[in-house]
ChimeraX commands (.cxc) that place a marker at each C-alpha (Angstrom):
marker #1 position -26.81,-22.80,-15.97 radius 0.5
marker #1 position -26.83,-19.67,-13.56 radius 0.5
marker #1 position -26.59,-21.41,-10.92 radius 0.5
marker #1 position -23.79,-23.72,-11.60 radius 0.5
marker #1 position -21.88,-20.29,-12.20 radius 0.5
marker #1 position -22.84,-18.83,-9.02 radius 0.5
marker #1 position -20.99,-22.34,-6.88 radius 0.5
marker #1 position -18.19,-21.25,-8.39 radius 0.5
marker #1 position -18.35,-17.90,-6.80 radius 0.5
marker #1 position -16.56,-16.95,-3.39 radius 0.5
marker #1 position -19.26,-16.49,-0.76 radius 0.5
marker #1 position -19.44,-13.39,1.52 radius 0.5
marker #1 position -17.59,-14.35,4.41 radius 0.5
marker #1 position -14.41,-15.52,2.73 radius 0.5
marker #1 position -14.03,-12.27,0.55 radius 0.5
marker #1 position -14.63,-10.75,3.89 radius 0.5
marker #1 position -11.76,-13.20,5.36 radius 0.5
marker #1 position -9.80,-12.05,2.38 radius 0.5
marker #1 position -10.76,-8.74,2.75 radius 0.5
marker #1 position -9.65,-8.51,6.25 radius 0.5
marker #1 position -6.14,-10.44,5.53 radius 0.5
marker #1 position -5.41,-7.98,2.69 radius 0.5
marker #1 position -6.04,-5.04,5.19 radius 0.5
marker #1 position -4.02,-6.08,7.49 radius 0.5
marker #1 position -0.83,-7.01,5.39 radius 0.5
marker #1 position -1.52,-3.75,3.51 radius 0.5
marker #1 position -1.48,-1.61,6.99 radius 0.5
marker #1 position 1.69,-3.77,7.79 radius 0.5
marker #1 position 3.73,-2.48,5.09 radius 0.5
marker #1 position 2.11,1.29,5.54 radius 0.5
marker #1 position 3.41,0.96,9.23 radius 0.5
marker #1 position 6.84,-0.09,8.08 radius 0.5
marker #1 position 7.08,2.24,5.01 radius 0.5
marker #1 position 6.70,4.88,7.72 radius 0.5
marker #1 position 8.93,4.05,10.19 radius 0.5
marker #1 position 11.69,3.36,7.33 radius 0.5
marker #1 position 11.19,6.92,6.14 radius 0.5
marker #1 position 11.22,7.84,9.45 radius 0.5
marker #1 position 13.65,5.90,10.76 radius 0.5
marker #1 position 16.56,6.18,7.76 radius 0.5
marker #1 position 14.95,10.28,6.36 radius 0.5
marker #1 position 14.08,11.81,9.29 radius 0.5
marker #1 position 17.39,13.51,9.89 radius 0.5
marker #1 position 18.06,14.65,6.63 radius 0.5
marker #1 position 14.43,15.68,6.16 radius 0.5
marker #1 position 14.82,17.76,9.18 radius 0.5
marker #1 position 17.79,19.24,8.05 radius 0.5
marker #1 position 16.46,20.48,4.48 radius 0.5
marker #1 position 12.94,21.64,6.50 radius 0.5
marker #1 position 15.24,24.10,8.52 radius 0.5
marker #1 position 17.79,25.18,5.91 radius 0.5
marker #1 position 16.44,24.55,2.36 radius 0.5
marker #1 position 12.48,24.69,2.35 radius 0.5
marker #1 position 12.22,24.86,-1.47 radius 0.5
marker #1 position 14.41,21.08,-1.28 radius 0.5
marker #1 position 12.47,20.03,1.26 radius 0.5
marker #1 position 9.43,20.51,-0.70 radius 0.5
marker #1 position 11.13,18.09,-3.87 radius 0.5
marker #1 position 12.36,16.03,-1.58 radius 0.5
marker #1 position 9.05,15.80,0.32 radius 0.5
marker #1 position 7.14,15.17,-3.28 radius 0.5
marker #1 position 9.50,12.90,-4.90 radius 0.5
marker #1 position 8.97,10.38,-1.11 radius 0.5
marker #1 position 5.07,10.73,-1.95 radius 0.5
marker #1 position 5.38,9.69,-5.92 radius 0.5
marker #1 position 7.68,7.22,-4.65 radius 0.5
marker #1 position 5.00,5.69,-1.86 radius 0.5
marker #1 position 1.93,5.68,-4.05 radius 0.5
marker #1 position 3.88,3.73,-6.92 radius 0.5
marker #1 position 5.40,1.12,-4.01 radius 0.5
marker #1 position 2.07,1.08,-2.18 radius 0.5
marker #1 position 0.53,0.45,-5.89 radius 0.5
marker #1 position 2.58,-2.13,-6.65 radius 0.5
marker #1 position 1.88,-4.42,-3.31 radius 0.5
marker #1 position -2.06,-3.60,-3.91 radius 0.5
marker #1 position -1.57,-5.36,-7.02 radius 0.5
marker #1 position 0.75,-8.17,-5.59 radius 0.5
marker #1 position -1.53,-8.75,-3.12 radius 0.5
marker #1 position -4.53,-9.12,-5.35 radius 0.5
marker #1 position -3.21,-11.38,-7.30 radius 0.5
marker #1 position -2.07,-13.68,-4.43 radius 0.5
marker #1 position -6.02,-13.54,-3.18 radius 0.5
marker #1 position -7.32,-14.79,-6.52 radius 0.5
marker #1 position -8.83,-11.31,-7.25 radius 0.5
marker #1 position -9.66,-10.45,-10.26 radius 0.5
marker #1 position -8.55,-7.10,-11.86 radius 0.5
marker #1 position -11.55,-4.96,-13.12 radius 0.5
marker link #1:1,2 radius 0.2
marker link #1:2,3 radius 0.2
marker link #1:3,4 radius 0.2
marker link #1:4,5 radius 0.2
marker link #1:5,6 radius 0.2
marker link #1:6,7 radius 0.2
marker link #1:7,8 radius 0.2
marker link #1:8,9 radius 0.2
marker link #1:9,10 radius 0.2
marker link #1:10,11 radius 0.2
marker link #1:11,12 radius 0.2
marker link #1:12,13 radius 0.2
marker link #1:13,14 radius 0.2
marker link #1:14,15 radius 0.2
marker link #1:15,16 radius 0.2
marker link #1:16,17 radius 0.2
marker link #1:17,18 radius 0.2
marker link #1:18,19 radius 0.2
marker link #1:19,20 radius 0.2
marker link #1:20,21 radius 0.2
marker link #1:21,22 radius 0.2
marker link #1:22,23 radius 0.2
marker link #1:23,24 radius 0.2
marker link #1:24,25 radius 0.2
marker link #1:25,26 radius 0.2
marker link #1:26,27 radius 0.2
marker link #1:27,28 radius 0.2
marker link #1:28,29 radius 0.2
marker link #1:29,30 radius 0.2
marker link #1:30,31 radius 0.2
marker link #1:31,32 radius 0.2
marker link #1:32,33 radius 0.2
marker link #1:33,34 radius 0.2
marker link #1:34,35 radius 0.2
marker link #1:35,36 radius 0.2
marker link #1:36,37 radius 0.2
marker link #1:37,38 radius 0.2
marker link #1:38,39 radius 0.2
marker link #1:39,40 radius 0.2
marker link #1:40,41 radius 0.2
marker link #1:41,42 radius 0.2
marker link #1:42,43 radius 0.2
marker link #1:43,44 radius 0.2
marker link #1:44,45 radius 0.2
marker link #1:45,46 radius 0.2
marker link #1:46,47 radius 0.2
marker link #1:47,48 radius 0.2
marker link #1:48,49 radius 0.2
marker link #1:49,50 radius 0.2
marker link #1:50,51 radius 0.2
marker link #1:51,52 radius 0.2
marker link #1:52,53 radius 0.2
marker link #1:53,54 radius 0.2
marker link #1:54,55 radius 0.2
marker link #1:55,56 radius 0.2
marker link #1:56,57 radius 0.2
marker link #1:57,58 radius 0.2
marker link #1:58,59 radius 0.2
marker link #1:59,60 radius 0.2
marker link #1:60,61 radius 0.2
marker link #1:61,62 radius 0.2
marker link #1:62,63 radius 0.2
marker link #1:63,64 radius 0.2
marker link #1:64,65 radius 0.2
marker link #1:65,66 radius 0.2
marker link #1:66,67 radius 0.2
marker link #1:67,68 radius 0.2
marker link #1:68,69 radius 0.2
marker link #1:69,70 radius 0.2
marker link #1:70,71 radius 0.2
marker link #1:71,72 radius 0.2
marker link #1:72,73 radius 0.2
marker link #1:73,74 radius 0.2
marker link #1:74,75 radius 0.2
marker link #1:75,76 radius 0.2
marker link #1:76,77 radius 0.2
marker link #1:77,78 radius 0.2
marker link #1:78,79 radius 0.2
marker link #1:79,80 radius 0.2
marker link #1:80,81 radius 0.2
marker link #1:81,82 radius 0.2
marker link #1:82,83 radius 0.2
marker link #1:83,84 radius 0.2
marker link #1:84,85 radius 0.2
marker link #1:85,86 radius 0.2
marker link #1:86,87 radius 0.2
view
């Protein structure tokens, strides 16, 4: 019976092919998240940083919340489109 369970199990090199795929999609979206926030904050960021520190520093924390709960959610999309199982 064990090991009819274990043929049903991925073997090491494709969770390392998934593995890989994840990591790059993952950096993917980092890169763009960055440049975005770059790209369409920077000014305005810039702006607060030389005039308004205290603003800056919500403004700066509210962008980080808002990355790890976006960055959260794709990990999660992206598990589940690899087959992997939550813990």
């Amino acid at each position: 019976m064990a090991a009819n369970q274990n043929n049903n199990r991925p073997t090491a090199p494709r969770n390392v092919a998934r593995y890989l795929v994840e990591l790059l999609v993952y950096a993917g979206f980092v890169g763009a998240y960055y440049f975005a926030v770059l790209h369409f904050c920077g000014g305005w960021l810039k702006e607060l940083f030389d005039h308004q520190k205290a603003w800056y520093a919500v403004a700066s924390l509210g962008i980080i919340i808002a990355q790890s709960a976006l960055l959260e959610l794709v990990t999660v999309v992206l598990g589940r489109i690899s087959g992997r199982k939550p813990r």
